[in-house]
N, C-alpha and C positions, 0 to 999 in steps of 0.2 A: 697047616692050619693058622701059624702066626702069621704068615705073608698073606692068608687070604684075610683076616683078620683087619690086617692093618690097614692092606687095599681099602675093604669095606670103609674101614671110621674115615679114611682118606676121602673116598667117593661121599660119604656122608657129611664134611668137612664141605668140601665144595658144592653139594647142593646148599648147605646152607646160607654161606657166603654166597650163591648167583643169589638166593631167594631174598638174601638181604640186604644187596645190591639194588634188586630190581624193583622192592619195597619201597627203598630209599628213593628211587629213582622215579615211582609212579606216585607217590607222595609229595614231593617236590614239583611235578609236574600239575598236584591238583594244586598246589600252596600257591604255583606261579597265575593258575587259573582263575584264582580267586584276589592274587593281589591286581590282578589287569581286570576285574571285577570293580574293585572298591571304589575306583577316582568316580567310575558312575553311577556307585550304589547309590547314593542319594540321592539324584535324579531319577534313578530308575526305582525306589521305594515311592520318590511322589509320585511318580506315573503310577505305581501300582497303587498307591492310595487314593490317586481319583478314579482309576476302575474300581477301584472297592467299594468307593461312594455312588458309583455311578451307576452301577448294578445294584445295590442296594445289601453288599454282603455285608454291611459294616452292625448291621443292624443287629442282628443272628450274634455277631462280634460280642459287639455292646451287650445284648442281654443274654451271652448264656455262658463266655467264656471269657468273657472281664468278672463275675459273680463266682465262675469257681476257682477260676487263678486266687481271687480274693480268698475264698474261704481256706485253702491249700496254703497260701504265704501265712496268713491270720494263726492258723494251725499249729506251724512250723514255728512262728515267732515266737508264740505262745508259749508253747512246751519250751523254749525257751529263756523264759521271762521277761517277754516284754510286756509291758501293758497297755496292749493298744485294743481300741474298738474295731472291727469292720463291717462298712455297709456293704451295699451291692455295687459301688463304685469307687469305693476310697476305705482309706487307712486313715485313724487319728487314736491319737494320743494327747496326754496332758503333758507341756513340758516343765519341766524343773524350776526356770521363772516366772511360770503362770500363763494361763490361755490354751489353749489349743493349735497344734501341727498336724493339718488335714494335707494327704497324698492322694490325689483323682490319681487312676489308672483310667485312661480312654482306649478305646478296641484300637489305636494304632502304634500303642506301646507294650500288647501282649507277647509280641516277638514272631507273630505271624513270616516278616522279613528274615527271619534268621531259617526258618521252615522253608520259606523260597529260594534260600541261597543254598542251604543241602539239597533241596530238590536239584538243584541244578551242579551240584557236585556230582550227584548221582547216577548223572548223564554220561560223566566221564569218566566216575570211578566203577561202576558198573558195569561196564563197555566193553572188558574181556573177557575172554572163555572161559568161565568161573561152571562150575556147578550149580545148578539150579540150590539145591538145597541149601548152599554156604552164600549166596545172592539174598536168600528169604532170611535166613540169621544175621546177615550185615545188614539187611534192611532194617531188620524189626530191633537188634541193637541199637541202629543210629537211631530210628523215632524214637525209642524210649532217653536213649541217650541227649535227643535233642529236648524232650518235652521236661529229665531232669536239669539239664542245665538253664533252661529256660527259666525254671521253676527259684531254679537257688541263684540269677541273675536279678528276677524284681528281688527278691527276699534281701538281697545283700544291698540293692538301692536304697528299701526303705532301712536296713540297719545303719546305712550309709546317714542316710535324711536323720536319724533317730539320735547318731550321737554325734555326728561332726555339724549338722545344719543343712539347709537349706540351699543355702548357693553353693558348698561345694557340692551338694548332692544331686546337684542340676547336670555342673563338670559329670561326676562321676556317671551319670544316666547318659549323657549323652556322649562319653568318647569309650565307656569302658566298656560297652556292648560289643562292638566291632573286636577289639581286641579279645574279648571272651569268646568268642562266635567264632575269630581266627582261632585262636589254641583249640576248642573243642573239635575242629573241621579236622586239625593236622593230627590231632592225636586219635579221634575218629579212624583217618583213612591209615594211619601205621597200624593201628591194632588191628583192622581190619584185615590188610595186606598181610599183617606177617602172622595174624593167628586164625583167621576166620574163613576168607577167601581157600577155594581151593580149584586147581585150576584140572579143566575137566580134559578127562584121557581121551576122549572122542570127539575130536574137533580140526 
């Protein structure tokens, strides 16, 4: 019974390590996926922002998911303490040397692009013999997971804008998306691989 015993944790031992092997391994694969992405993200977010213009989706954008982003950051800041106003397109606040520090949010800052770029993770990370069942829990994980980080990336621009200013809150909006979007992707597709996925017996 001890040697069958030991056998077992032994065989037990080595699925774990191939599974955390091959985690690592298909994780890495999506990080490489995404860093040979990025040199022509840019290019390829304007290409999608003049089909967005072009078809006329920006509009739907502008009024109906720029208005509740606002009201969900407004929310959030709130209960927090800050004391800002929100309209249907912007954030303001009074600042401490007087006047007003107003934040537009346009439909091409709500983070639709970081939406596009899991989409397309999802092409790759989803692509093996997984179980239907643990496919639809990694799915509806990552949207949720995508639409909170999305949510606490403006929130933390305008805390950005609220106490450091203005220009570096320009910096901060425009290089710290990308870095946030990478860590969310990478830690995304590890929890996924090593707790969520499960890989189907009939295949």
């Amino acid at each position: 019974m001890n040697m069958l015993g030991s056998l077992e944790r032994k065989q037990l031992r080595f699925r774990i390590v191939r599974q955390s092997k091959k985690t690592l391994s298909t994780v890495l694969i999506l990080v490489v996926l995404v860093l040979v992405i990025l040199p022509f993200w840019t290019s390829f977010q304007d290409l999608l922002t003049r089909l967005v213009m072009r078809v006329g989706w920006y509009r739907a954008l502008q009024d109906v998911i720029v208005p509740y982003e606002l009201r969900v950051i407004g929310t959030v800041l709130t209960l927090f303490g800050f004391p800002i106003r929100v309209g249907t397109a912007y954030i303001e606040w009074t600042k401490s040397s007087g006047g007003s520090e107003v934040i537009y949010l346009a439909w091409n800052c709500i983070g639709w692009q970081t939406v596009v770029l899991f989409g397309i993770t999802l092409l790759t990370g989803l692509a093996g013999a997984y179980t239907r069942l643990s496919k639809l829990e990694t799915l509806a994980i990552g949207i949720l997971g995508t639409y909170l980080i999305n949510m606490f990336r403006l929130a933390l621009v305008v805390t950005v804008y609220f106490w450091v200013g203005r220009p570096f809150g320009i910096i901060f909006h425009d290089y710290f998306s990308n870095l946030l979007t990478l860590g969310w992707l990478f830690f995304f597709w590890w929890f996924a691989y090593a707790y969520v996925l499960e890989e189907s017996i009939t295949h």
